[in-house]
VOPAGU-2260 file (C-alpha; in pm, 1 decimal, decimal comma):
REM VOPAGU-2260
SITE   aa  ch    i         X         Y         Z
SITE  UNK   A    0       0,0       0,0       0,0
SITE  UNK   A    1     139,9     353,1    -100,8
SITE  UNK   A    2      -4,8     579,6     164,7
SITE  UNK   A    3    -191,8     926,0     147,8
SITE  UNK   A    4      58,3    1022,1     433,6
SITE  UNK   A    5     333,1     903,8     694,1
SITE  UNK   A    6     587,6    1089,3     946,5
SITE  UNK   A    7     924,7    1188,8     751,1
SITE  UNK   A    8    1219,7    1154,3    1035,1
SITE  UNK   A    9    1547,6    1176,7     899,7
SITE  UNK   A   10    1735,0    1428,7    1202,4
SITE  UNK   A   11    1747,4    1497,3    1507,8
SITE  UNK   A   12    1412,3    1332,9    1624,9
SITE  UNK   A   13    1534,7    1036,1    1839,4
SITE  UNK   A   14    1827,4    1243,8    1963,9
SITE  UNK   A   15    1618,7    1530,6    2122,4
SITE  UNK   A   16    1306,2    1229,1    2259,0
SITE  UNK   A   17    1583,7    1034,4    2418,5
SITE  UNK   A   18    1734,0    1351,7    2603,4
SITE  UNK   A   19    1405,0    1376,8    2695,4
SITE  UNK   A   20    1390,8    1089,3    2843,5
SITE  UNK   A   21    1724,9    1088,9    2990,8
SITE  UNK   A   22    1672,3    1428,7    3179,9
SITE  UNK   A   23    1288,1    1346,7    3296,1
SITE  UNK   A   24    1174,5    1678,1    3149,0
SITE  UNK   A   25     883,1    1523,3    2970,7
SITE  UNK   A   26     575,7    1699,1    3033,4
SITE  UNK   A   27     494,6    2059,9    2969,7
SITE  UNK   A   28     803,3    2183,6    3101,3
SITE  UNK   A   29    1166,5    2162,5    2955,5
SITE  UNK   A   30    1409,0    2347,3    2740,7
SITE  UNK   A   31    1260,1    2181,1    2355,0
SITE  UNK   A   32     957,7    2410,9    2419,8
SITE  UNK   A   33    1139,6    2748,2    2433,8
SITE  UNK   A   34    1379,5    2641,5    2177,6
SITE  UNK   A   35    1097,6    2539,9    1900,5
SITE  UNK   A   36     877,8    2835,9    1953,6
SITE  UNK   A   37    1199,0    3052,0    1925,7
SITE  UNK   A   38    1296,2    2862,3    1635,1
SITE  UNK   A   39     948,2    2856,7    1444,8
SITE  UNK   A   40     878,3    3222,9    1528,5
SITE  UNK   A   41    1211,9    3293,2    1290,0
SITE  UNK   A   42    1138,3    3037,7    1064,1
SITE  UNK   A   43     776,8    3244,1     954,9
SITE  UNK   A   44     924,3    3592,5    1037,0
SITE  UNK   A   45     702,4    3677,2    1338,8
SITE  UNK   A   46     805,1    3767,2    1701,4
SITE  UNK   A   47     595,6    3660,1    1923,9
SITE  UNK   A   48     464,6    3224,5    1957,9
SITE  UNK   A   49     307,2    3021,2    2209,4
SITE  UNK   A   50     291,5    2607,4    2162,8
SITE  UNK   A   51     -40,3    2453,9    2217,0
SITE  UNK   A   52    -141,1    2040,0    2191,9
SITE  UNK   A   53    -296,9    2043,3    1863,7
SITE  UNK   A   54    -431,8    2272,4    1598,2
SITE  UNK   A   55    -720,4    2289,4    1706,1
SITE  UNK   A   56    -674,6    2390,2    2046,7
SITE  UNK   A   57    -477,2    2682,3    1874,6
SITE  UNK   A   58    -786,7    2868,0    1675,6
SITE  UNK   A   59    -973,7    2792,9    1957,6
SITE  UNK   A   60    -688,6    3007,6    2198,1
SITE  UNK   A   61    -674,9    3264,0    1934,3
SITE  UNK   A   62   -1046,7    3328,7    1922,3
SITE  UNK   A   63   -1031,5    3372,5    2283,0
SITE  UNK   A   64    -727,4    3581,6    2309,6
SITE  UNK   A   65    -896,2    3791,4    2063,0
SITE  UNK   A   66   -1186,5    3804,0    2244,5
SITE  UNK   A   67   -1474,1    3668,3    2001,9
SITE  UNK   A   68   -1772,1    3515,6    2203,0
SITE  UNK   A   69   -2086,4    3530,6    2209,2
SITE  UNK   A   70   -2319,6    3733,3    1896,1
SITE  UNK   A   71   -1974,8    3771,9    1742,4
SITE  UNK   A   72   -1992,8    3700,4    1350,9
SITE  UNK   A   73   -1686,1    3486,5    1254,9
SITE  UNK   A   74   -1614,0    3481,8     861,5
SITE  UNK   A   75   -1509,9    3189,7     760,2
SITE  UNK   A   76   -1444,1    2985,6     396,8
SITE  UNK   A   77   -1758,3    2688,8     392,9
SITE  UNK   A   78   -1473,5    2465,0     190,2
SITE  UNK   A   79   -1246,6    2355,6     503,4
SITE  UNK   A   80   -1176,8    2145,1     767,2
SITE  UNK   A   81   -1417,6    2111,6    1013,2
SITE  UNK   A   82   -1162,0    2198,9    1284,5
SITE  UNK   A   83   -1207,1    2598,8    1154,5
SITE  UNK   A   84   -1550,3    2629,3    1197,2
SITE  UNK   A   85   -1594,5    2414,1    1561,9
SITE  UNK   A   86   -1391,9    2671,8    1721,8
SITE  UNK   A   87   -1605,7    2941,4    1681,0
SITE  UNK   A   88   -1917,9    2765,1    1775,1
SITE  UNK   A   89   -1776,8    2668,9    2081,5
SITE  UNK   A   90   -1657,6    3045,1    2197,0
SITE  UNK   A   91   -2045,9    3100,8    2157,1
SITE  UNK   A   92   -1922,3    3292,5    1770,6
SITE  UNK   A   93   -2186,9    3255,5    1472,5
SITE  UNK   A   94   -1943,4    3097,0    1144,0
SITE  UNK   A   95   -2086,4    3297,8     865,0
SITE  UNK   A   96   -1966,3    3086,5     566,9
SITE  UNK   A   97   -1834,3    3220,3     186,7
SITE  UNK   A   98   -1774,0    3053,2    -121,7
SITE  UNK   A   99   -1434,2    2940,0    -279,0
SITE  UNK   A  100   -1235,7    3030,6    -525,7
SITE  UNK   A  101   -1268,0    2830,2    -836,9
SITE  UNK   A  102    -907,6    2818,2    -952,9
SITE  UNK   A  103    -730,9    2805,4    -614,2
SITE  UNK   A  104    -996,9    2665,1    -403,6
SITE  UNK   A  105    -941,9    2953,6    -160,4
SITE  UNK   A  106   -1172,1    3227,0      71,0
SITE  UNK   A  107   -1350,5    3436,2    -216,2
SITE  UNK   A  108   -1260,4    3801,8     -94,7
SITE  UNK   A  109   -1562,5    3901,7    -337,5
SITE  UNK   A  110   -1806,5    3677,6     -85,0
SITE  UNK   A  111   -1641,0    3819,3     200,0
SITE  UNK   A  112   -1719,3    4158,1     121,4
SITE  UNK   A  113   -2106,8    4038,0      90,8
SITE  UNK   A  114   -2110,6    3862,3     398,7
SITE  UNK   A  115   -2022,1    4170,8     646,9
SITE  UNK   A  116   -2295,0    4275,9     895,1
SITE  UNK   A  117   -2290,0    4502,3    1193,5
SITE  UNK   A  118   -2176,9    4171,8    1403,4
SITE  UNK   A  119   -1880,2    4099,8    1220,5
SITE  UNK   A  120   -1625,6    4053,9    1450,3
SITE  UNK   A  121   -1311,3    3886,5    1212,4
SITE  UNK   A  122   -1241,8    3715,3     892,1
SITE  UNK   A  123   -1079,0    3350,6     914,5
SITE  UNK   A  124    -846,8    3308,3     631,2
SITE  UNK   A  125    -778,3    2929,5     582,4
SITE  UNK   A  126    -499,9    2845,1     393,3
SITE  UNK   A  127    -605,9    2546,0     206,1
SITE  UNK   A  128    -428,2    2210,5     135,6
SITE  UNK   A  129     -67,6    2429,8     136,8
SITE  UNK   A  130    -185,8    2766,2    -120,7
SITE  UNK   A  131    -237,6    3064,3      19,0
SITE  UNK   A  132    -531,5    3328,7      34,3
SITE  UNK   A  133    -507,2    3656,5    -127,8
SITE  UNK   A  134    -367,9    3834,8     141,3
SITE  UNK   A  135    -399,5    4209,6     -10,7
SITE  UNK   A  136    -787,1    4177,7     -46,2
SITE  UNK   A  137    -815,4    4039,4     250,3
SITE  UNK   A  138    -579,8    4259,0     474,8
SITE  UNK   A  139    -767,7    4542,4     240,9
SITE  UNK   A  140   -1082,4    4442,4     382,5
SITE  UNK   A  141   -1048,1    4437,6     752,6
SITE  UNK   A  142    -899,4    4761,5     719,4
SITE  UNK   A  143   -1155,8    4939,2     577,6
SITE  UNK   A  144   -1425,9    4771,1     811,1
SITE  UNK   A  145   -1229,0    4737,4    1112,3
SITE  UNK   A  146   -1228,3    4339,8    1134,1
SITE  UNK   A  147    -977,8    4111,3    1307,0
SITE  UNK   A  148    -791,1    3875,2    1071,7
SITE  UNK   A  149    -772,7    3503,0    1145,3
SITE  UNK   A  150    -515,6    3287,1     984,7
SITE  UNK   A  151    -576,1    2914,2     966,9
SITE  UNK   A  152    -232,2    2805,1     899,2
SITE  UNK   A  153    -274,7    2409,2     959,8
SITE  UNK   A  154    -198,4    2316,6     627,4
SITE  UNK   A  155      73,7    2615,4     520,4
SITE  UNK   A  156     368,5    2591,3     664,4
SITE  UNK   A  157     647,0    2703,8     419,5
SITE  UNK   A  158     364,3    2861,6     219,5
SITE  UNK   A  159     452,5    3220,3     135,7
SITE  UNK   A  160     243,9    3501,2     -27,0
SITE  UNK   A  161     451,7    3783,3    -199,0
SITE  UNK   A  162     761,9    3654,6     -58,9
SITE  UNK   A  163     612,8    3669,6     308,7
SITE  UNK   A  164     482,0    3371,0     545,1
SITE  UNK   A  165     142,3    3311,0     586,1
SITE  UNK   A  166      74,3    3344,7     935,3
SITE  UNK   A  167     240,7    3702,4     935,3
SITE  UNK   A  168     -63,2    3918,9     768,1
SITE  UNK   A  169    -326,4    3861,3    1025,5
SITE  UNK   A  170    -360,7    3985,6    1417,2
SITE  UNK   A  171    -266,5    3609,2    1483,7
SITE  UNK   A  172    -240,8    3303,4    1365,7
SITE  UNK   A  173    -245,4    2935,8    1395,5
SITE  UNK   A  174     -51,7    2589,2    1258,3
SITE  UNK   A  175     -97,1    2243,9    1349,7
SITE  UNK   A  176     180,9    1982,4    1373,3
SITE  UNK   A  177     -94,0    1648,8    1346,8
SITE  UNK   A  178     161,8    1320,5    1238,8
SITE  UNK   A  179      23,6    1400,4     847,5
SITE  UNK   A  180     133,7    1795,5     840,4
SITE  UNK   A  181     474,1    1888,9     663,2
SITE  UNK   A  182     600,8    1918,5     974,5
SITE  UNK   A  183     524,0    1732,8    1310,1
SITE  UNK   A  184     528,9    1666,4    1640,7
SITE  UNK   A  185     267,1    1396,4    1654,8
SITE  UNK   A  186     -12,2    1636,4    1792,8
SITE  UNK   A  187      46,3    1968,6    1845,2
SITE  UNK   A  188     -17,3    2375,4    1740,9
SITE  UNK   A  189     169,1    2668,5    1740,9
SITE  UNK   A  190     -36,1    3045,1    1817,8
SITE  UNK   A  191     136,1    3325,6    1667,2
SITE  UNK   A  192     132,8    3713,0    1636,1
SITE  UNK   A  193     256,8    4040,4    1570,4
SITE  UNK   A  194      68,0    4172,7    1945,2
SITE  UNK   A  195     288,2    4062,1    2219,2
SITE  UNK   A  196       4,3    4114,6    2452,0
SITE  UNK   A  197    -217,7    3854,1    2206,1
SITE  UNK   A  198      18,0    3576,0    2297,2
SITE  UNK   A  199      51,7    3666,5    2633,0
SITE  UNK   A  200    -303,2    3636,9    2646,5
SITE  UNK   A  201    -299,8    3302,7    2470,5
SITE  UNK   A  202      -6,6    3151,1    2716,5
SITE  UNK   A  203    -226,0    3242,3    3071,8
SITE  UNK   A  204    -510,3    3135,0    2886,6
SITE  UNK   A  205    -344,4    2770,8    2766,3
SITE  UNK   A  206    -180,2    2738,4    3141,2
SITE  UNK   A  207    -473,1    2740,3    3331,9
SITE  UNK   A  208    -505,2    3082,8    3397,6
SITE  UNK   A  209    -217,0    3087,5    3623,9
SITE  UNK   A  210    -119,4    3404,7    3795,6
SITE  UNK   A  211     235,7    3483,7    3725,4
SITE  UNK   A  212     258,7    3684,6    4039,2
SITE  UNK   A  213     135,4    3413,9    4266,4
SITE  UNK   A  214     200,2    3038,5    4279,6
SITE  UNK   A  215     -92,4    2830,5    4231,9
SITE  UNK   A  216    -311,8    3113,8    4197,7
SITE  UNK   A  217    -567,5    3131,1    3877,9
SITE  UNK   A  218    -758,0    3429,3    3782,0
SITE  UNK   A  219    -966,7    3294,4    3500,5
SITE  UNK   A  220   -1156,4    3024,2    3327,0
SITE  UNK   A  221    -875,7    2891,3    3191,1
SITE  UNK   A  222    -735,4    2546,8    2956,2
SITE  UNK   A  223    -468,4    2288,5    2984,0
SITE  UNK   A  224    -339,7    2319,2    2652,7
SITE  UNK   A  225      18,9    2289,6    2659,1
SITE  UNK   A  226     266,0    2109,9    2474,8
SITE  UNK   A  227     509,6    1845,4    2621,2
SITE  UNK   A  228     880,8    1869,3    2594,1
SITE  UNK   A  229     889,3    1529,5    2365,6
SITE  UNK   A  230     641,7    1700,4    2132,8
SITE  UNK   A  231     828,5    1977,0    2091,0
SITE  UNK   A  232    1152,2    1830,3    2091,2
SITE  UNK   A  233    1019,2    1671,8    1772,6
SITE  UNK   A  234     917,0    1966,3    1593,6
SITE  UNK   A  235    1262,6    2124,8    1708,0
SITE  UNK   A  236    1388,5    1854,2    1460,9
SITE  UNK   A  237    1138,7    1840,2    1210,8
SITE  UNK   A  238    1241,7    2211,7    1205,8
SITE  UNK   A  239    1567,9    2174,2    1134,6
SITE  UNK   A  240    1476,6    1956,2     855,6
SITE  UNK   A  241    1223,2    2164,5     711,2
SITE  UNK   A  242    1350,7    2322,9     385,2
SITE  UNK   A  243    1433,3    1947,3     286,7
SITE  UNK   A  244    1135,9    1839,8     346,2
SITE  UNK   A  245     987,8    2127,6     174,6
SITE  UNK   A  246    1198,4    2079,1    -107,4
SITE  UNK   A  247    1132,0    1718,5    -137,9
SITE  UNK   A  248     685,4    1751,8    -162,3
SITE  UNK   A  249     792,6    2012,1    -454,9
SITE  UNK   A  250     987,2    1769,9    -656,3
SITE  UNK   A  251     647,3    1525,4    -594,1
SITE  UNK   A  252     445,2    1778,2    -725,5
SITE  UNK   A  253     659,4    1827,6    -973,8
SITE  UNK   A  254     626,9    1480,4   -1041,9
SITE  UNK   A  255     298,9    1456,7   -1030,3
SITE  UNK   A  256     258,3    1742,1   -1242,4
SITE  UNK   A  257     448,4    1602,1   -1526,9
SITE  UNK   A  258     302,9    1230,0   -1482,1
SITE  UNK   A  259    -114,3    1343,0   -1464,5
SITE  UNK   A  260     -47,0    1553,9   -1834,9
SITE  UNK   A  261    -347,7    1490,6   -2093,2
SITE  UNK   A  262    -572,9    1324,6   -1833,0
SITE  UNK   A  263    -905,1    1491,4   -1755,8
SITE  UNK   A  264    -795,6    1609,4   -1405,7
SITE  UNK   A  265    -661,6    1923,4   -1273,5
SITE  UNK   A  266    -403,7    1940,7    -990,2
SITE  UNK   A  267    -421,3    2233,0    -703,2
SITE  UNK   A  268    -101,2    2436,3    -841,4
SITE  UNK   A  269     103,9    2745,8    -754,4
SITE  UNK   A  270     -82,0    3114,5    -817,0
SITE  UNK   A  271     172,0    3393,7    -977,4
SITE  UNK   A  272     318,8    3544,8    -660,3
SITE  UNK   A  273     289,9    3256,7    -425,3
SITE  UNK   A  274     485,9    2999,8    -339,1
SITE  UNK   A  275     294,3    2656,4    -281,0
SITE  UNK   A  276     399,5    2422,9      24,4
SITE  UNK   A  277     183,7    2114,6    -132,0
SITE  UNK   A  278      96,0    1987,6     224,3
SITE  UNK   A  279    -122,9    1755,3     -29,4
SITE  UNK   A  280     -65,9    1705,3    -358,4
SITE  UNK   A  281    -443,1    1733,1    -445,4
SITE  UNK   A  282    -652,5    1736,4    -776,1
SITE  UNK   A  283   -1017,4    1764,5    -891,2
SITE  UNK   A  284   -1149,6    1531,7   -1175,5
SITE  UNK   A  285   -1368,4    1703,6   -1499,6
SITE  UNK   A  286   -1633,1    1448,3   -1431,5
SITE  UNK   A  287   -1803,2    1421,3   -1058,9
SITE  UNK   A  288   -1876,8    1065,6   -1108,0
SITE  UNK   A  289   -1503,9     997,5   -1156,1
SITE  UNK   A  290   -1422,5    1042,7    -813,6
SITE  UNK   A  291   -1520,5     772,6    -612,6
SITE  UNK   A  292   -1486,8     502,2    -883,2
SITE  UNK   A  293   -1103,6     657,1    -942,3
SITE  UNK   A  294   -1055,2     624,6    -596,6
SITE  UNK   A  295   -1172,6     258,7    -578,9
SITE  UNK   A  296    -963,9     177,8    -843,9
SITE  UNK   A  297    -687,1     341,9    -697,2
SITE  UNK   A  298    -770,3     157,7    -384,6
SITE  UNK   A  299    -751,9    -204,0    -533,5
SITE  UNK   A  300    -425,4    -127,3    -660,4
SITE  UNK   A  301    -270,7     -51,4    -305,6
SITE  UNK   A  302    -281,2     341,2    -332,6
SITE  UNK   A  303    -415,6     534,4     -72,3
SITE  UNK   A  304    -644,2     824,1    -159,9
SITE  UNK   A  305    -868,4    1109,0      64,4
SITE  UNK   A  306   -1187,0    1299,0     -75,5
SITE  UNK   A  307   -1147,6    1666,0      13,2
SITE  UNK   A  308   -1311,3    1827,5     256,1
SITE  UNK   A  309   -1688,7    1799,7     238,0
SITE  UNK   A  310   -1779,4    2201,2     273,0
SITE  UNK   A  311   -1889,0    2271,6     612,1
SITE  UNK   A  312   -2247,6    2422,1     591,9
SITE  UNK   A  313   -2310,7    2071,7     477,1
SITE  UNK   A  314   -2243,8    1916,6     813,0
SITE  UNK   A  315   -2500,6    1828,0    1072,2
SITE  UNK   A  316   -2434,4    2128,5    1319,3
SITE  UNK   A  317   -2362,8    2356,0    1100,8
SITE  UNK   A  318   -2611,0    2311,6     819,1
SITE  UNK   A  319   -2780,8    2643,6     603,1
SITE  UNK   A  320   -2993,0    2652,4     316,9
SITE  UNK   A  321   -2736,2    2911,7     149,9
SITE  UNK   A  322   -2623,4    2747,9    -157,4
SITE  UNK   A  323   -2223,0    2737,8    -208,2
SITE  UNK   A  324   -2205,2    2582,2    -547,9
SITE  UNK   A  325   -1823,3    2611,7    -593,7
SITE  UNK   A  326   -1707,1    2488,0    -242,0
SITE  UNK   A  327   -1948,4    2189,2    -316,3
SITE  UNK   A  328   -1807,1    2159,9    -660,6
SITE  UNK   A  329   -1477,3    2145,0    -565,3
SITE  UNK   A  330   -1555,9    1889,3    -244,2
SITE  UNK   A  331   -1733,0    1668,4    -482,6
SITE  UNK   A  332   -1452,6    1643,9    -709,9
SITE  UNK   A  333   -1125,3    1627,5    -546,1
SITE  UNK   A  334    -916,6    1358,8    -453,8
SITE  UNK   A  335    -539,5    1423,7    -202,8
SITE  UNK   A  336    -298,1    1181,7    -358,8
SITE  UNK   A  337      26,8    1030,4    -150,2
SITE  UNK   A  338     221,5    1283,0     -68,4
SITE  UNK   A  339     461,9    1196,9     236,6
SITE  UNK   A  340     815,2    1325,2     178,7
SITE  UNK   A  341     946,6     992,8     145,1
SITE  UNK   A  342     788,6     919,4    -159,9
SITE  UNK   A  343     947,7     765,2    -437,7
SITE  UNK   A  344     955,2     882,5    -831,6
SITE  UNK   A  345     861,0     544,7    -933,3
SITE  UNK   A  346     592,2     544,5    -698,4
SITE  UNK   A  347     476,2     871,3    -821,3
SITE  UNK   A  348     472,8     687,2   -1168,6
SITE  UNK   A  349     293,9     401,2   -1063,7
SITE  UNK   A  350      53,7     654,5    -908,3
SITE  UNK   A  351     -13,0     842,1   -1235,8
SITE  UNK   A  352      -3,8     493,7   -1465,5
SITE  UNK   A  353    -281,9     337,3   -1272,7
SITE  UNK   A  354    -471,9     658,7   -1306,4
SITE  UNK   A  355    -408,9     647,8   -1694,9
SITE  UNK   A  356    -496,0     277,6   -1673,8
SITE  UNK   A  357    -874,9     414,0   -1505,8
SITE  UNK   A  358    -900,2     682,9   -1773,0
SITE  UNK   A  359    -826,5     393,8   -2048,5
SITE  UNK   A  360   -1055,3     143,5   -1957,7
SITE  UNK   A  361   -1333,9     460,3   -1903,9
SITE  UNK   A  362   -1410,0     258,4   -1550,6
């Protein structure tokens, strides 16, 4: 089986766990958790970080910090992981979805700009599957109306708009380090932002609302959602390895790229002025019913496959009559192929011969 995803460790990884180990320092305390938000603040070109458990736990810190709760309006793209949108609910927030982007499957600044009521508190930008949003428009837009700006950064990192970082437009921003992002620690999240006083929010908020003038005092409704020094010694060393690893999904897509030619799909690709991180190497087929039978096929040939995201104002909890006819387009129609850094060339090829094999046979 060639899977959709898998860990790439090739550094420092069992050298900073077993120091770990060695030293005790495994919980939320030790000297790996300093050292990678240091080293991750640099890496993005921001100055102020706080680690977190997962990504989730990070938009979910950054709402707070940001104080969004209850009657606030959040903005948010409908075409995304669930884990943007859950957030919000649960701060008491109202997700106010928009459509996508067509060619770049991205938050349509156009829909935005409908979508802005008296209650609008902030615009989420989600940087999807490793492209990034149109950051002008967007930055353009919470100017002029006075709106927060949100970055989703959980599938971006080494994504870069105009030569800058996602993560570094908004008033903060989050990334998630789950086992299948470019980089990981297992589980874990980074918060991030320009505001010192945001992420010193965010830290008192993830540490249980500890006073830092008294021991064992808390002064607020507070979370437990640190990282451990194993986690972050991990990331320390996925950092480290970083623009290899970043390197290596660009030669896949590359790959890819060259290998899917004259088939009637159309891979998620770099926009003039951005620089693609290809978290997923991802494509949409011309014909909906394509999908699931190309994945099957795929499937029986040992190739591992995911849909993308179903949009969210589809889901259960979250469910409108509002109509978002590219979002569901593009859900309907796209498949992530493997992607880990690890992959091979050849298995690349085999990936793009059994899909020329599907298209042959008209399955």
């Amino acid at each position: 089986m060639i899977p959709i995803y898998q860990p790439y460790f090739s550094g420092n990884e069992k050298k900073y766990v077993n120091e770990c180990l060695e030293t005790t320092w495994i919980s939320s305390r030790g000297a790996f958790i300093g050292k990678f938000e240091e080293q991750f603040a640099k890496k993005i070109g921001v100055d102020n970080a706080t680690s977190v458990c997962n990504g989730t736990v990070a938009i979910h810190l950054a709402l707070e910090a940001l104080g969004i709760g209850k009657g606030d309006e959040v903005i948010v793209p409908s075409l995304t992981y669930i884990a943007s949108v859950n957030p919000i609910i649960q701060v008491g927030a109202i997700p106010v979805f928009v459509e996508s982007i067509e060619k770049t499957w991205q938050i349509d600044p156009e829909d935005v700009k409908r979508k802005i009521t008296s209650n609008t508190k902030a615009i989420m930008a989600v940087h999807l599957y490793g492209l990034s949003c149109d950051m002008d428009s967007l930055v353009q837009i919470c100017k002029e109306n006075d709106l927060l700006l949100i970055e989703d950064c959980a599938e971006a990192f080494g994504s870069y708009y105009k030569g800058q970082h996602v993560g570094s437009f908004g008033d903060i921003a989050t990334f998630s380090f789950f086992g299948n992002k470019t980089i990981t620690t297992g589980e874990g999240g980074m918060v991030v932002a320009k505001d010192k006083t945001l992420i010193e929010r965010a830290f008192h908020l993830k540490n249980q609302g500890v006073s830092q003038k008294q021991e064992y005092w808390h002064d607020a409704v507070a979370y437990n959602y640190r990282m451990t020094n194993i986690c972050a010694a991990i990331g320390l060393a996925q950092l480290e390895g970083a623009d290899a690893i970043l390197a290596k999904k660009r030669q896949i897509a590359d790959w890819y790229r060259e290998g899917l030619q004259g088939f009637p799909v159309t891979m998620h690709d770099e926009m003039p002025e951005t620089i693609h991180s290809y978290w997923m190497c991802s494509i949409t087929v011309d014909n909906v019913t394509d999908r699931q039978s190309l994945r099957d096929y795929l499937k029986s040939r040992e190739i591992e496959t995911r849909p993308l995201f179903y949009p969210a104002h589809t889901m259960p909890h979250c469910k409108t009559n509002e109509a978002f006819p590219i979002a569901e387009s593009l859900g309907a129609r796209g498949i992530n192929l493997p992607s880990f850094p690890g992959l091979e060339k050849k298995q690349v090829e085999s990936i793009c011969s059994a899909i020329s094999k599907y298209y042959a046979k008209g399955l």
